[in-house]
MARMI-988735 format. One record per residue (C-alpha): y, z, x; residue number from 1; residue in one letter. Coordinates in nm, 4 decimals, decimal comma. Layout:
// residues N
ATOM         v         w         u  num  residuo
ATOM         Y         Z         X  NUM        A
...
// end
This chain:
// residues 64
ATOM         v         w         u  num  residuo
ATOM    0,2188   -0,0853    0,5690    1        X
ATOM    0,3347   -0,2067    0,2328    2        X
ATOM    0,2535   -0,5270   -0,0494    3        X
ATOM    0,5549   -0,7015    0,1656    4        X
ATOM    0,3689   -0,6944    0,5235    5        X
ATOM    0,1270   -0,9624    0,4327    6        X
ATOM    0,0679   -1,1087    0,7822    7        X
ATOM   -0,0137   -0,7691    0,9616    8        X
ATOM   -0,2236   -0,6760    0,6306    9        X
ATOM   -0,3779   -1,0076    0,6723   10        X
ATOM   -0,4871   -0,9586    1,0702   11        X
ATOM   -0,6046   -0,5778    0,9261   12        X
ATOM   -0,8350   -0,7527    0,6671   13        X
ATOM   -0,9891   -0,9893    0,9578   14        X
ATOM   -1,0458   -0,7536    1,2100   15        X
ATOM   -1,2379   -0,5023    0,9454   16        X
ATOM   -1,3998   -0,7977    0,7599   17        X
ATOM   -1,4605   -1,0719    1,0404   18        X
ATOM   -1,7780   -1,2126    0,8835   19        X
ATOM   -1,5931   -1,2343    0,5060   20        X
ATOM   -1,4825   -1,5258    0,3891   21        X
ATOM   -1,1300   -1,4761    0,2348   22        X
ATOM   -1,1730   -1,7937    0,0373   23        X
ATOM   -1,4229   -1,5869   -0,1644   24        X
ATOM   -1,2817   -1,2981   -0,2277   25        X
ATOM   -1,1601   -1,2048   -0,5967   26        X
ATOM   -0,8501   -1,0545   -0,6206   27        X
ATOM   -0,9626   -0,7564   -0,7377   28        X
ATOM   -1,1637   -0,6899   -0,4347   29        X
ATOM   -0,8577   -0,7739   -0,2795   30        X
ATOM   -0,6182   -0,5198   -0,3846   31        X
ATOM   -0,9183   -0,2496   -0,2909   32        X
ATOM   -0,9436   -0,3250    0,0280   33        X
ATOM   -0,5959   -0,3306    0,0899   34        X
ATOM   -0,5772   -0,0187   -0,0273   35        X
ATOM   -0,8175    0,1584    0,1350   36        X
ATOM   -0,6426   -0,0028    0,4629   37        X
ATOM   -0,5845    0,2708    0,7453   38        X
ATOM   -0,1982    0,2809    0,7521   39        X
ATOM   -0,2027    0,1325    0,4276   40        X
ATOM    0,1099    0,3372    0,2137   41        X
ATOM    0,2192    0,1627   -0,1245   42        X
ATOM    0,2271    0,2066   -0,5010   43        X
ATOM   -0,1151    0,0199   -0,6098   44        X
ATOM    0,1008   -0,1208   -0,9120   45        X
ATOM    0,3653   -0,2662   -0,6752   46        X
ATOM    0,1179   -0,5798   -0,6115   47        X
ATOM    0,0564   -0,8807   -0,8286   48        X
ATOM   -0,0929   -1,2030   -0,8257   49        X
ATOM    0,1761   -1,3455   -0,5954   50        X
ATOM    0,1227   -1,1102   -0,3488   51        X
ATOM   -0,2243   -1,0996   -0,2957   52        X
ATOM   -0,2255   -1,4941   -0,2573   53        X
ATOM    0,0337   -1,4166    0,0124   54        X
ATOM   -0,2354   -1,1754    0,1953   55        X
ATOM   -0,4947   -1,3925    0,1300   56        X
ATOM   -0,3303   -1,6871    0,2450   57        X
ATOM   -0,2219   -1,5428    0,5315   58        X
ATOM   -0,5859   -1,3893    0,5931   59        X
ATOM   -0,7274   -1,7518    0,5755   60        X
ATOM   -0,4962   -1,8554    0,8300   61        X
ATOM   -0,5702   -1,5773    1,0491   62        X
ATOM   -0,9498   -1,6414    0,9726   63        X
ATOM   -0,9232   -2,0576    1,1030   64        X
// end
């Protein structure tokens, strides 16, 4: 996976977090968890604010 695969990052996040709220989360958190993802292979500096709204958009989506 890379920063650019938000929506299967996103349905990653859920099924290893399903009691999280990802309206809670601060970005910092964020870009850890992502990280630590299994499958997870990206330069950590590659992300940004825009992207991590992306994931956590799409995680809040996934989450409703």
């Amino acid at each position: 996976m890379k920063w650019t695969d938000t929506q299967q990052i996103a349905e990653e996040l859920y099924d290893k977090f399903p009691e999280t709220d990802p309206k809670t989360i601060r970005f910092t958190d964020l870009h850890r968890w992502v990280m630590e993802l299994d499958g997870f292979d990206d330069d950590p500096n590659r992300s940004g604010e825009r992207i991590l709204e992306a994931i956590q958009a799409a995680w809040i989506a996934e989450a409703e």
